[in-house]
N, C-alpha and C positions, 0 to 999 in steps of 0.2 A: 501319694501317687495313685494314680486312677488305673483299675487291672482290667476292670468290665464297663462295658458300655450300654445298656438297655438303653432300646425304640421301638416306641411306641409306631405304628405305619401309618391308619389314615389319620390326613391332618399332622402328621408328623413327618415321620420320614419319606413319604409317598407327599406327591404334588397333587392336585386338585383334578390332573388329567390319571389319578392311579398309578404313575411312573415314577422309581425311584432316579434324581437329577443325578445328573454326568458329577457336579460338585459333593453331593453325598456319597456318592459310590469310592469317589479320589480319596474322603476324607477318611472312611471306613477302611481302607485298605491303606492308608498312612497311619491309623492306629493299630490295624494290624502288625503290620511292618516293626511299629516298636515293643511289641510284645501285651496288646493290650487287645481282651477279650471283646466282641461283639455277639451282642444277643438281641432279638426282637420279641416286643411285648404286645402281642396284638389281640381282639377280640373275634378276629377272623379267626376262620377253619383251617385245616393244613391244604385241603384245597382251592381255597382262595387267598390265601397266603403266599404260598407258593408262585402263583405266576407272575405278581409283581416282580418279587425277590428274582424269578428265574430269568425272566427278561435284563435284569441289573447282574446278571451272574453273581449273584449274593448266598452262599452256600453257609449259615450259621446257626446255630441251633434257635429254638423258637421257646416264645412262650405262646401256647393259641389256649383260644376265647377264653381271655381273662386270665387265666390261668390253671383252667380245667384240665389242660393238656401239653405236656412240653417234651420235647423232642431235640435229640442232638443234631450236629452238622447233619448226619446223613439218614437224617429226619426220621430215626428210630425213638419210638417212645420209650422213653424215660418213667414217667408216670401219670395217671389221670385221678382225675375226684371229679366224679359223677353227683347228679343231683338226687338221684334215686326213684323208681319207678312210680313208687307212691306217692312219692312230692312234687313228681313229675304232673303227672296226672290232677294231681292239686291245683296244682299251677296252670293248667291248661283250662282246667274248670275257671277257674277264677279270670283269668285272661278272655276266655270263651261271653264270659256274662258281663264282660265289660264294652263286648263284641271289638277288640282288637285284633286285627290281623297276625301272626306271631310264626315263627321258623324256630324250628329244632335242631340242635347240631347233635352230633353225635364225633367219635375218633373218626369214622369215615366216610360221612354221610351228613349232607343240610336238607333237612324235609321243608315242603311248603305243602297246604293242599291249595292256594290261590294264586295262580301264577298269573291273571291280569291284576293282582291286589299288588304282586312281587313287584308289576313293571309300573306299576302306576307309582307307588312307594320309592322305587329307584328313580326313578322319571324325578320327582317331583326334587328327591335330592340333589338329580343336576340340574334342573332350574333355579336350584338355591345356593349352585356354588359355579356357575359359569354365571356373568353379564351378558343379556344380550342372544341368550338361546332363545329359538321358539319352543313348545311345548311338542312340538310335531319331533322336532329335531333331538329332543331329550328323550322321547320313547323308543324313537329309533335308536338311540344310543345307548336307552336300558336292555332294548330288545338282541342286541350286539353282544353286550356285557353278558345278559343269561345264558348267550348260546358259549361264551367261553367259560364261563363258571359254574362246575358242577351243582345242577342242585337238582333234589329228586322231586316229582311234582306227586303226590299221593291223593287217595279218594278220604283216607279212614287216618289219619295219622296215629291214632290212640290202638289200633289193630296193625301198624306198621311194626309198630314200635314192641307190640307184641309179639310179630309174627318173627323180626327181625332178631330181639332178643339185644340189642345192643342197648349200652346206656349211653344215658344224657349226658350231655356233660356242659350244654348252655340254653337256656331259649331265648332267645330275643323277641321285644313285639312292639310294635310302631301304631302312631297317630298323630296323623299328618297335623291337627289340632294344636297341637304340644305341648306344654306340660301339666297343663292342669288334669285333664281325665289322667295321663301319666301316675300323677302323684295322690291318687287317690288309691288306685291299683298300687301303686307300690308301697304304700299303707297297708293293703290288705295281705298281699305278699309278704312284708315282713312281721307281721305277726303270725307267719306259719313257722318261724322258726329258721335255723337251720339254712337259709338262703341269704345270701349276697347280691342284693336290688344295683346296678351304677346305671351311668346312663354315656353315648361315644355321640350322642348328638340329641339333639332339644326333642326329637322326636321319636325316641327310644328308650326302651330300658331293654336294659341285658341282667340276664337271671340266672346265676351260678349257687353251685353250694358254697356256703361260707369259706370255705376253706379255698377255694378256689379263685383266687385274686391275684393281680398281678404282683404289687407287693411281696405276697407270700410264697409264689415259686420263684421270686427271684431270691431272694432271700436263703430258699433252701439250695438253690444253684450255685449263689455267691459262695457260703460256706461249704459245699462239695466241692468246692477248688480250693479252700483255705484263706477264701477271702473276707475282708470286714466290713461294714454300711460303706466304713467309708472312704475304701477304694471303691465303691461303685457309684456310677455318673447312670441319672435316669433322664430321659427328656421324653418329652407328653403334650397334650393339648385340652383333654376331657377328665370327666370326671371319673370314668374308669382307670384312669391313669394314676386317680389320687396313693393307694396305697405306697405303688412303689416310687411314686417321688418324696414319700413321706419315710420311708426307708432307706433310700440311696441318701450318701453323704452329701453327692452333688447333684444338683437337680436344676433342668433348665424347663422351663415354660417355652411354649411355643410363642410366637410373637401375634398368632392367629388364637391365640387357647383361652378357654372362659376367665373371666376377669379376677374368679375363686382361683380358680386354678395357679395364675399368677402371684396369689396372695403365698399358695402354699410350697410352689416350688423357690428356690431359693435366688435362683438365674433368671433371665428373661432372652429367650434370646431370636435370633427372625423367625419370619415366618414360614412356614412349610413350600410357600411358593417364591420362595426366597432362601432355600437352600437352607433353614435353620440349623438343621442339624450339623450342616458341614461348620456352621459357625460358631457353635459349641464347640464338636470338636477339635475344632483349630483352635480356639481359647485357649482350653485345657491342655492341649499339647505345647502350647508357646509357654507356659506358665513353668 
């Protein structure tokens, strides 16, 4: 019997427009109803996490970026795993000389210092998930997005972060190019050690400390409630998602999710703009 439910948000639970559908929210709160947990597993911040979820009035504990950072219902942190200032700054060398564009998260705070690099970068991702936008129409619509999602724009990020004293706890860094400069960098990357390379779209990696993976805070959440793999149900789309559907007993692939992806999850099930999740969890509740 299934106790917890882990999702994954973009390309998952969230639609292509960033909103969680009227049939996921029903399906969420009919597992509730019968005594079954919900958690979300996401590579977002708690503040951009947060305003899908709060539009959907979706109050559940989280897993954010990656799983550097996880927070109960009433979005108190529970625990973080930091990258470390040193490997930090590693990281940002190496990033830096590859000349990719790159954002810092931290528990309360996304640094950028290029905020036409931000819209152009956002732009270009909803040109590659609407049909049919102009490119005029996409930057206005990145330029909309920025103004509701916190992000701090910096001159020095390496002196923020000093002056700030906060840890890491993700960086992400993009190229619109896609995977190949990608994967040369995250060759260099992982032979620093100690870090966790994935990637949430063909144009990104996301850079955690190893320990920091979706998999493995679900895992330590599951068993703080007394739970086993395999009452828990994971559903995903990317390959930061791989850990924890390789953990959860039950495991659905997005119907939109890389074609790896679908190898490793056990399920298949729609697509995120097709209400997937809710079809999941209606499966498994009829069962």
């Amino acid at each position: 019997m299934i106790k917890l439910i882990a999702s994954d948000m973009d390309g998952t639970l969230l639609n292509d427009e960033m909103q969680v559908p009227t049939a996921n929210i029903e399906a969420i709160q009919k597992a509730q109803a019968q005594g079954i947990e919900f958690i979300t597993a996401t590579g977002r911040g708690m503040s951009h996490a947060k305003i899908s979820l709060d539009e959907a009035n979706i109050h559940v504990p989280m897993i954010l970026l990656n799983g550097a950072h996880v927070v109960n219902a009433k979005r108190e942190t529970i625990f973080t795993i930091p990258i470390g200032k040193e490997k930090t700054f590693e990281v940002m060398d190496t990033l830096e000389e590859a000349g990719l564009y790159y954002e810092i998260f931290t528990a309360d705070h996304v640094y950028s210092s290029n905020q036409p690099m931000r819209i152009e970068f956002f732009s270009e991702h909803i040109l590659g998930k609407i049909p049919g936008i102009s490119k005029k129409m996409a930057i206005a619509a990145s330029s909309r997005h920025l103004s509701l999602t916190p992000i701090t724009f910096v001159k020095d990020m390496r002196q923020i972060l000093i002056d700030k004293d906060e840890d890491v706890l993700k960086i992400i860094a993009f190229d619109k190019n896609g995977p190949e400069q990608l994967q040369e960098v995250t060759g260099k990357l992982e032979k620093m050690g100690d870090l966790a390379v994935a990637a949430s779209e063909l144009t990104n990696i996301e850079i955690n400390h190893v320990n920091a993976q979706k998999g493995i805070a679900l895992k330590q959440f599951a068993e703080e409630r007394g739970f086993t793999a395999d009452q828990v149900m994971a559903l995903g789309d990317n390959f930061n998602d791989v850990s924890m559907l390789t953990y959860a007993g039950t495991s659905f692939a997005m119907g939109n999710a890389a074609p790896a992806i679908k190898k490793i999850a056990k399920h298949v099930t729609d697509t995120n703009e097709e209400n997937g999740v809710a079809t999941a969890i209606d499966r498994i509740l009829s069962e």
